[in-house]
C-alpha positions in Angstrom: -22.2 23.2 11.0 -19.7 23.9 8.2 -16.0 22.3 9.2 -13.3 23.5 6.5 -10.2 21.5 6.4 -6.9 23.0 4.1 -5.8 19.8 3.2 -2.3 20.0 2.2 0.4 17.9 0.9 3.9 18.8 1.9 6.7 20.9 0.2 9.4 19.3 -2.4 11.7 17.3 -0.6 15.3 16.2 -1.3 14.3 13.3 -3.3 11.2 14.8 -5.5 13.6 15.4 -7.9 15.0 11.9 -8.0 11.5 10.5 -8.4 12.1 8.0 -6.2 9.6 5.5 -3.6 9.8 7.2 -0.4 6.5 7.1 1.9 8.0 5.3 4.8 11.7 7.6 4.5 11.7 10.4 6.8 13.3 12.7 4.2 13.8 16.7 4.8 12.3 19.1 2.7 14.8 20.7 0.0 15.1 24.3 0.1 12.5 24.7 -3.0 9.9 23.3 -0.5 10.5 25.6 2.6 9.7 28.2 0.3 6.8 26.6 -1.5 5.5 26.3 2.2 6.6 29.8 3.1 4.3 31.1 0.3 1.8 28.9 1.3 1.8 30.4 4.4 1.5 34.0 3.1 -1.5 32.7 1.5 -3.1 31.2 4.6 -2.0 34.1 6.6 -5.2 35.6 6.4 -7.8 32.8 7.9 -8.5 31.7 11.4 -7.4 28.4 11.8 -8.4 27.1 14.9 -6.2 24.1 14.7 -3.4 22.2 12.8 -2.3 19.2 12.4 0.2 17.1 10.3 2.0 13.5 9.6 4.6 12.8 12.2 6.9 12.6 9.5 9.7 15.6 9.5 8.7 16.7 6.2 4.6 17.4 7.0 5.7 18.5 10.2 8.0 21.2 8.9 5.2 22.0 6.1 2.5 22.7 8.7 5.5 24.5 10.9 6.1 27.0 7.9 2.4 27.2 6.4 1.0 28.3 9.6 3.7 30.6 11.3 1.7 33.2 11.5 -1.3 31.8 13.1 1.1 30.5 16.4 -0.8 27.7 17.0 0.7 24.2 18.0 1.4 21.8 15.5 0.0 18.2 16.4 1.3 15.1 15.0 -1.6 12.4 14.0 -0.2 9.0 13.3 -2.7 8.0 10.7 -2.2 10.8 8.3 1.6 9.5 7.2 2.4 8.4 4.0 1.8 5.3 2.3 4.9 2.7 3.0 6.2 1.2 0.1 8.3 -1.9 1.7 11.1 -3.2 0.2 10.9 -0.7 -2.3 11.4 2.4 -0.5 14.4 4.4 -1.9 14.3 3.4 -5.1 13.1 4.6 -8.7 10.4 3.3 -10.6 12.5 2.1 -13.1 14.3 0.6 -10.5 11.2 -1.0 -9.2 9.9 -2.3 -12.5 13.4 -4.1 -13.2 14.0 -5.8 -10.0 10.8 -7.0 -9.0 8.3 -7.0 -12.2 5.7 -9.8 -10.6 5.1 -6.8 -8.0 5.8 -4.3 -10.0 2.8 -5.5 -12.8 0.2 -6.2 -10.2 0.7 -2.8 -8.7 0.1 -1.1 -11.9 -3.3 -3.2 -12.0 -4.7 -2.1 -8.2 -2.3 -0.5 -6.5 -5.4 -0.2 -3.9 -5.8 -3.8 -2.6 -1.8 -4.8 -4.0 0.9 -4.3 -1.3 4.9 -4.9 -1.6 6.7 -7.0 -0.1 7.0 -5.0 3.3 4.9 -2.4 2.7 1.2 -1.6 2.8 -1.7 -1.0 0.2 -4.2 1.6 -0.7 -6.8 0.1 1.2 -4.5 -0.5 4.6 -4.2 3.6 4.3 -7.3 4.0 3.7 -8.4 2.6 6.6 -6.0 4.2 9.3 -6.7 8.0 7.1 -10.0 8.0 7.1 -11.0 7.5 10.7 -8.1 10.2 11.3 -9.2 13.0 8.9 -13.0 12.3 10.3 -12.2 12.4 13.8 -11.0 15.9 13.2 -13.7 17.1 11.1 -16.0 15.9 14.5 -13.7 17.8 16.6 -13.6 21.2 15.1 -17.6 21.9 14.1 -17.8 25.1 12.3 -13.9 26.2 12.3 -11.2 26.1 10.2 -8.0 23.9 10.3 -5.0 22.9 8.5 -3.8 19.6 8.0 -0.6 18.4 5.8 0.1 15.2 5.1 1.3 13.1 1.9 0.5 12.7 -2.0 -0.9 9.3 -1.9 -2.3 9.6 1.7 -4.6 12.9 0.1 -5.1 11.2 -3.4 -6.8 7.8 -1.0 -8.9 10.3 1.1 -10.2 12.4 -1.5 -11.6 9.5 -3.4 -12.9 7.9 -0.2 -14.8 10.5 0.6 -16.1 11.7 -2.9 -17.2 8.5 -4.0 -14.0 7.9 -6.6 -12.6 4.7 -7.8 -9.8 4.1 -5.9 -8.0 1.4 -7.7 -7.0 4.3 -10.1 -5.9 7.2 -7.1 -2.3 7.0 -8.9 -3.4 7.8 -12.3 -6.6 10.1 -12.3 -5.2 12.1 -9.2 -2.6 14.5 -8.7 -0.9 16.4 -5.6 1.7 18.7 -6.3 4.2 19.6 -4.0 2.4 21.8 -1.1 -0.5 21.5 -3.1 -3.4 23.0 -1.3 -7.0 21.2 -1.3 -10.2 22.7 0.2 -12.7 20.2 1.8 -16.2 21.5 3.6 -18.0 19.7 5.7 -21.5 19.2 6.8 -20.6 16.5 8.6 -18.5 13.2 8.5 -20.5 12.1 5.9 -21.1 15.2 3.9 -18.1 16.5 2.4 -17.8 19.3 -1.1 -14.2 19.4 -2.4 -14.0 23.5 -3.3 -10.6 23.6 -4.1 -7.8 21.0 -5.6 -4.0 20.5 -6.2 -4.0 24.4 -6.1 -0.1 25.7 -6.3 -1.0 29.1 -7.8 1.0 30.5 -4.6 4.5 29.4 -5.6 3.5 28.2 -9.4 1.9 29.4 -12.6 -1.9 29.4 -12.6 -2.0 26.6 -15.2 0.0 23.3 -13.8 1.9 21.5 -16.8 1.0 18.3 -17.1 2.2 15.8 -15.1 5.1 14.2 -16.2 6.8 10.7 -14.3 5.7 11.2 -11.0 6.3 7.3 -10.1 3.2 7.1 -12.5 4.1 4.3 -15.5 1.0 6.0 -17.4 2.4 9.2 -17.6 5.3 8.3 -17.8 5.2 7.1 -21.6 
């Protein structure tokens, strides 16, 4: 049994630009990002997906909309795969963040995987709603292929999860592009080879630059 999951974060939306918190915002996708997913979808045209599914959040569920138009298969929502929720600082910069509350701020930057905001949730809260979520597909579709978008930090917690990575440092070793495409194969729940990762060679240059801001303080400076 070989289950292959295209694991996909969604396109650019109208705040990627601003580099701002915004898990728990139910923002659109800019125009740059229907056509990220547009080209995605050209790229995807060709597989049989036997199923897809997405964050109920407007921007994953237009992604996985657009991606897989050509396949006409339903798109259905799963709860667990939204995006991390950053509390009271939702909407704003980093910058922002770091100014107006720097006690959060700093311990964040230390483990942003057991740290939560004021409001909001941490690494390991996603981890344990994602997880069960992405496996209970993988059990569900034995030897098909499916598509499944959901959200940069969502993806970044999974993949070290389930490949054995440290996840206190998801933010700074691991990236996700916008509409960033990832290739898992599984086995089984428990045996999982990532093939493919933060691939946007179908909308960008074959060599990524390097990640600049990105709400990351690291690479940042």
């Amino acid at each position: 049994m070989t289950t292959r999951m295209f694991l996909v974060r969604h396109g650019a939306t109208e705040l990627t630009a601003e580099d701002r918190f915004a898990g728990a915002t139910d923002v659109l996708l800019s125009e740059a990002g229907r056509e990220q997913a547009r080209l995605l979808g050209i790229r995807l045209a060709g597989e049989s997906l036997s199923a897809v599914y997405a964050s109920p959040m407007r921007r994953t569920i237009t992604t996985a909309e657009i991606a897989s138009e050509s396949h006409a298969l339903p798109i259905t929502p799963v709860d667990g795969l939204r995006e991390i929720n950053h509390g009271r600082w939702e909407g704003r910069t980093r910058a922002e963040v770091e100014r107006q509350f720097p006690i959060e701020y700093a311990r964040y930057e230390e483990d942003p995987y057991t740290f939560s905001p004021v409001g909001g949730e941490s690494g390991l809260a996603v981890t344990a709603r994602a997880l069960p979520a992405l496996l209970d597909l993988v059990e569900r579709h034995k030897d098909s292929a499916i598509l499944v978008v959901s959200h940069k930090a969502t993806i970044r917690l999974l993949l070290s999860s389930i490949l054995g990575f440290d996840p206190r440092k998801y933010r700074d070793r691991l990236d996700q592009s916008p509409a960033a495409l990832n290739i898992l194969d599984f086995k089984d729940a428990a045996h999982a080879r990532l093939t493919l990762f933060n691939d946007t060679s179908h909308y960008d240059r074959p060599v990524p630059e390097v990640p600049k801001h990105r709400l990351s303080k690291t690479w940042s400076q």
